[in-house]
C-alpha positions in Angstrom: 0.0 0.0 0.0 2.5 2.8 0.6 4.4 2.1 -2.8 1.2 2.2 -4.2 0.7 5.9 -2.5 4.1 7.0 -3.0 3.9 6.0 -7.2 0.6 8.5 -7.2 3.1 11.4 -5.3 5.7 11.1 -8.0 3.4 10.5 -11.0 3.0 13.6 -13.1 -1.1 13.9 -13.3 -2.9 15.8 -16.0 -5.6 17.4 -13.7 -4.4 16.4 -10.6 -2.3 17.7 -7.3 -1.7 15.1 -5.0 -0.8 15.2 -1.2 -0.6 12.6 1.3 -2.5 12.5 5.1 -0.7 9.8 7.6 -3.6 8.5 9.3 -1.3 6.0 11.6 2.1 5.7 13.0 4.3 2.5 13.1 2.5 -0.7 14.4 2.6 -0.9 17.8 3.3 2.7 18.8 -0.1 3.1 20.1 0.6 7.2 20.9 2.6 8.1 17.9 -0.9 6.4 15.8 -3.3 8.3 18.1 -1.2 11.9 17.2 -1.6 10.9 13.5 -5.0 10.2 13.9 -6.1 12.9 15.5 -3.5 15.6 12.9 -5.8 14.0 9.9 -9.2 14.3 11.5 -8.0 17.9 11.4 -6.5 18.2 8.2 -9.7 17.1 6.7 -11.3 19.8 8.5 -9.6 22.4 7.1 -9.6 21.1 4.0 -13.3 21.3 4.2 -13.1 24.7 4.9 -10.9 25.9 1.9 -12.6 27.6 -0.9 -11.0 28.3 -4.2 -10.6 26.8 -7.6 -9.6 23.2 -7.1 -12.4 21.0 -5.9 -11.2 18.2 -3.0 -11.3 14.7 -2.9 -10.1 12.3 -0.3 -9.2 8.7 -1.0 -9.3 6.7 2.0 -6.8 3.5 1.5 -8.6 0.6 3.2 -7.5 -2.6 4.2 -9.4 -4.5 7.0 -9.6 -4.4 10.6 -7.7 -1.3 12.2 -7.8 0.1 9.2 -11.9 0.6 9.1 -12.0 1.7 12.5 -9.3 4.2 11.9 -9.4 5.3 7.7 -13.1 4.9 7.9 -13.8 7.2 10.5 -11.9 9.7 8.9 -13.8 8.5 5.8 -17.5 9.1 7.4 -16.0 12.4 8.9 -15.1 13.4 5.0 -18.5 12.9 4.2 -20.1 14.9 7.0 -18.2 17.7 6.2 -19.4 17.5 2.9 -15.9 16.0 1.1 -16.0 13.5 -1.7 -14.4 10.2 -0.2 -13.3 7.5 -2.8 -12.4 4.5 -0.9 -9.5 2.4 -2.4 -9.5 -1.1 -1.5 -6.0 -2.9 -0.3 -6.5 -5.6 2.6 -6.0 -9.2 1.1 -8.1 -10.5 4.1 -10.6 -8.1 3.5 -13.0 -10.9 3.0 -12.9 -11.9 6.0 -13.3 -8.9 7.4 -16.2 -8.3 5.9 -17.9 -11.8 7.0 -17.3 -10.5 10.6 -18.5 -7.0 10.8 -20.6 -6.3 7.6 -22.7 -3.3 9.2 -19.1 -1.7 10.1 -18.1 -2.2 6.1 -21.9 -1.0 5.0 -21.3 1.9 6.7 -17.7 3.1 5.7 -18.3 2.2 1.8 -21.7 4.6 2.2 -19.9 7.4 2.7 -17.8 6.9 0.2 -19.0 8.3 -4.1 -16.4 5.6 -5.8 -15.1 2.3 -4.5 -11.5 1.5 -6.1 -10.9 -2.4 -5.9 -8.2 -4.4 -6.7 -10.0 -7.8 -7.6 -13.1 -9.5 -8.7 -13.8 -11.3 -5.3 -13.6 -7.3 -3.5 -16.0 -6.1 -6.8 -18.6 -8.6 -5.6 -18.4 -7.6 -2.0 -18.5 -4.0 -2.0 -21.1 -4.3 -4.5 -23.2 -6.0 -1.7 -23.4 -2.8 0.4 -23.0 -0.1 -2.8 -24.2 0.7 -5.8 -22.2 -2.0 -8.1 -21.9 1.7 -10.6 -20.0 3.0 -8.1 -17.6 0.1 -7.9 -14.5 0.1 -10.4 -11.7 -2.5 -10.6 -8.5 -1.3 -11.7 -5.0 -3.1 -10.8 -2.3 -1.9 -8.9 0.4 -0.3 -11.0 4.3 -0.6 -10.9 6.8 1.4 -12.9 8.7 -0.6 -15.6 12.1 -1.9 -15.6 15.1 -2.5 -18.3 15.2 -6.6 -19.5 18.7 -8.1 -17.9 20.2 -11.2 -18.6 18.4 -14.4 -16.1 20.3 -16.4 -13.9 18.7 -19.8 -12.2 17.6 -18.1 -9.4 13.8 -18.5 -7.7 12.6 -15.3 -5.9 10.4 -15.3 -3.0 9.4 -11.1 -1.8 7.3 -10.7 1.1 6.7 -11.4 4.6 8.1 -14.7 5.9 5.0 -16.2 7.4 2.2 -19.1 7.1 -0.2 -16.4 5.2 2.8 -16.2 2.9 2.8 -20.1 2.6 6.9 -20.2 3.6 6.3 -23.4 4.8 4.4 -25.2 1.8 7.1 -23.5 -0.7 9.9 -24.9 1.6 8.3 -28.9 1.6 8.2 -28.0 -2.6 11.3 -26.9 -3.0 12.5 -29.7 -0.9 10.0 -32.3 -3.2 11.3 -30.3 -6.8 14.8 -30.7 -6.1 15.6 -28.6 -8.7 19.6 -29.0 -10.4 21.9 -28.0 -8.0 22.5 -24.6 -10.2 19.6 -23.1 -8.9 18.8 -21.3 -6.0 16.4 -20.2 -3.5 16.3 -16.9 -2.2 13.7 -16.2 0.6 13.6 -12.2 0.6 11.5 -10.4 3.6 11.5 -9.8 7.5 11.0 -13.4 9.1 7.4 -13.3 11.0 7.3 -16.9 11.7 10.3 -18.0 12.6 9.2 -21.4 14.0 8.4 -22.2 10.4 12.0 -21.3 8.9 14.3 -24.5 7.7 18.0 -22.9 7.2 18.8 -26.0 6.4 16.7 -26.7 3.4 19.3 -27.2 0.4 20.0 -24.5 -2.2 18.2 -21.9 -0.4 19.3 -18.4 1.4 17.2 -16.3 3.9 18.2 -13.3 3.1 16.0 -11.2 5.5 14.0 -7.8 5.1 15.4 -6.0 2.1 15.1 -2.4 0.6 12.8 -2.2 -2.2 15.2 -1.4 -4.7 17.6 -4.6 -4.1 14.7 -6.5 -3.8 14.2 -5.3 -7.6 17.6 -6.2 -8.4 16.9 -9.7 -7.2 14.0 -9.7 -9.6 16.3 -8.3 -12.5 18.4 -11.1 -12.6 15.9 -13.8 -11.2 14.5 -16.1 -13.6 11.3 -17.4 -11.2 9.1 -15.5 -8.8 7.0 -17.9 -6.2 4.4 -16.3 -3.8 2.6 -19.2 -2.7 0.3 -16.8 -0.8 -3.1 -18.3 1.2 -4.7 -14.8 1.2 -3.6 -12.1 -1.0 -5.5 -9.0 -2.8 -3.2 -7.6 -6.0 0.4 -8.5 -4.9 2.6 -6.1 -5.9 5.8 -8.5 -5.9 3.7 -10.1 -8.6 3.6 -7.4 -10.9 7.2 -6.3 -10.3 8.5 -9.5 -11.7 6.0 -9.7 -14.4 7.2 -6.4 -15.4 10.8 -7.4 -15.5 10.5 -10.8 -17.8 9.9 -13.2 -15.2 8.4 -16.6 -15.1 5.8 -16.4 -11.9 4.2 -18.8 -9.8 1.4 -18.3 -7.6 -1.9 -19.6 -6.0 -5.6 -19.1 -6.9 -6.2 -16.4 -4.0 -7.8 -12.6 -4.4 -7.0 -11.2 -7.9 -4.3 -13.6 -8.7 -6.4 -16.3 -11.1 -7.0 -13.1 -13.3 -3.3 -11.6 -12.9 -1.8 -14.9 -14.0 -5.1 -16.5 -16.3 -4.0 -17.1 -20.1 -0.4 -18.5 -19.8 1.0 -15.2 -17.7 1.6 -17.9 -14.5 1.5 -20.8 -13.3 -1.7 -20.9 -10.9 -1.3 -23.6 -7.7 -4.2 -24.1 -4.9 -2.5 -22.3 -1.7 -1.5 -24.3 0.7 -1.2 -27.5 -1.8 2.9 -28.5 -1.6 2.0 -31.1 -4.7 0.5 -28.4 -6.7 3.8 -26.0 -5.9 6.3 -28.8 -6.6 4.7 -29.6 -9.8 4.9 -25.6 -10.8 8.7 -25.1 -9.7 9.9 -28.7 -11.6 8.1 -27.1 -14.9 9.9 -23.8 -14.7 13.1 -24.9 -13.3 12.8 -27.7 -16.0 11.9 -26.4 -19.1 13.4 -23.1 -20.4 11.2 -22.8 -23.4 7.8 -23.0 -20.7 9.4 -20.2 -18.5 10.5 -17.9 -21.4 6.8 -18.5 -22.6 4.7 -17.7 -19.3 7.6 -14.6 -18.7 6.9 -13.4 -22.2 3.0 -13.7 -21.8 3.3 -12.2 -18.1 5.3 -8.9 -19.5 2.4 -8.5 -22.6 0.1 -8.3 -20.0 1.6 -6.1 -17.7 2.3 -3.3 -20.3 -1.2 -3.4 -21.6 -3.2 -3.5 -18.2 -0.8 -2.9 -15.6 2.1 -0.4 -16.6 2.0 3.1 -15.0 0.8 4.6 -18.5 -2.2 1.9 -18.3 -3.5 2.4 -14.9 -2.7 5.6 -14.0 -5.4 7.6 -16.1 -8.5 5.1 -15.7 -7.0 6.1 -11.5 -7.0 10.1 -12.4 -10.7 9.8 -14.2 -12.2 8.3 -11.1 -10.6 10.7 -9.2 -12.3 13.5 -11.5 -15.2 11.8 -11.5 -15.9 11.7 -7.8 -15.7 15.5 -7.9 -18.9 15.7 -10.2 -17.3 16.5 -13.6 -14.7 19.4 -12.3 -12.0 19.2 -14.5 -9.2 20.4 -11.8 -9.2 18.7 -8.4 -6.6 18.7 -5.0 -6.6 15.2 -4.2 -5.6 14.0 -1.1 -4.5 10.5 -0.2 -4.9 9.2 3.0 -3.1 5.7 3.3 -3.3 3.0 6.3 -1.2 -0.7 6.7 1.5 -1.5 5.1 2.4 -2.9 1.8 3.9 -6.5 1.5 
């Protein structure tokens, strides 16, 4: 979620000014997120009492939990102020969520003019407690990224943990026993350590990294693996489509549409056969993995490059403040991406 916010900061908009609200502080720091919250609550008041040429709109980043207690009171505080609030949908358990405390959900999304979603299974929800015209899928984007030479190396990027299925890619990787010449690299901050084996062969655990050498694993990697059991839009995903490389993943959130028509190879989460069967065939068979990469970077340059997404992003923007053709957006983003 915050590359996602910090892409719309740096990306020149036609119509648009962007600025970003912190709505929450680092997880944990229970004072430093009350502060935050409480500086946005009156940001948004002020904004609200601006007058001038350019029209605002908030966009409220959503994910689940916290986040609609937090983001959506500032959402439903937008809205009494009279503000038009798009909220843009993140949370890859937001399904769940939802199944829990449904009158909560009803009643953040009705405040909201647009609903921003990231795959068909959030579509269908939000369309449950909003107007489905209202409700617009369009994909996460990621900036491009110059084709390098592959090496035999498989990427995992993201948070070391049984949502992240580290253990079923560890038994697969164990069951593949790919040639010796590959490896393994495990790239993200360890969450579950119980589940780590630093002894399984041909593998590194490399730990949290930066964003931009996780890139550079992806540059040279020849296979990305996120054997995710809940996801939304993974952005790791789209990064290594974007670079030429053969991905594997599961049949969670908007992944079966990411990765549909040859851009993938699609696995049931949590099913170690499945995942062994996917890293043999792209470990195996170069002219398979050169295909799928291929296919995977098509895709991403016609749906979900930065010249792709970011106007359908801009219009809906423009849209929510009823046909002006200048607006002062501001972003107001909550979680954490990965």
């Amino acid at each position: 979620m915050t590359q996602v916010v910090n892409a719309y900061v740096n990306w020149p908009f036609e119509h648009v000014d962007v600025e970003v609200i912190e709505s929450r502080g680092d997880p944990g720091d229970h004072v430093a997120a009350a502060r935050k919250f409480l500086r946005a609550m009156a940001q948004v008041r002020r904004i609200s009492r601006r007058r001038g040429e350019l029209t605002p709109v908030l966009v409220i980043h959503l994910s689940e939990r916290g986040s609609f207690v937090r983001e959506g009171t500032i959402a439903r505080y937008a809205n009494r102020l009279g503000i038009p609030v798009i909220a843009h949908m993140h949370g890859s358990e937001f399904a769940q969520h939802e199944k829990k405390s449904p009158k909560q959900v009803a009643k953040v999304l009705a405040a909201c003019v647009k609903v921003i979603t990231l795959s068909e299974e959030t579509s269908a929800i939000c369309a449950r407690h909003v107007d489905p015209s209202r409700v617009s899928l369009v994909p996460n984007a990621v900036p491009g990224a110059h084709r390098v030479e592959k090496q035999r190396i498989v990427v995992f990027g993201g948070v070391v943990s049984h949502r992240k299925g580290i253990d079923v890619l560890q038994e697969a990787w164990r069951q593949a026993a790919p040639d010796p010449s590959w490896q393994l690299v495990v790239a993200g901050p360890i969450r579950d350590e119980h589940l780590v084996d630093r002894s399984l062969p041909n593998a590194v655990f490399v730990g949290g990294l930066k964003h931009d050498e996780l890139m550079s694993k992806l540059d040279t990697a020849a296979v990305a693996v996120l054997p995710s059991r809940d996801e939304a839009m993974p952005m790791f995903l789209l990064e290594a489509m974007a670079r030429h490389t053969c991905v594997i993943s599961t049949t969670v959130g908007g992944i079966p549409e990411l990765l549909s028509d040859g851009c993938g190879l699609l696995v049931e989460a949590g099913s170690a056969d499945e995942l062994t069967d996917a890293l043999v065939t792209a470990t195996s068979n170069e002219r398979v993995r050169t295909e799928i990469a291929d296919a995977g970077w098509k895709r991403f340059q016609e749906q979900f490059s930065a010249d792709a997404v970011y106007p359908r992003i801009e219009e809906i923007w423009l849209e929510a403040a009823t046909g002006s053709d200048s607006v002062r957006q501001r972003v107001v983003p909550s979680g954490r991406a990965g």
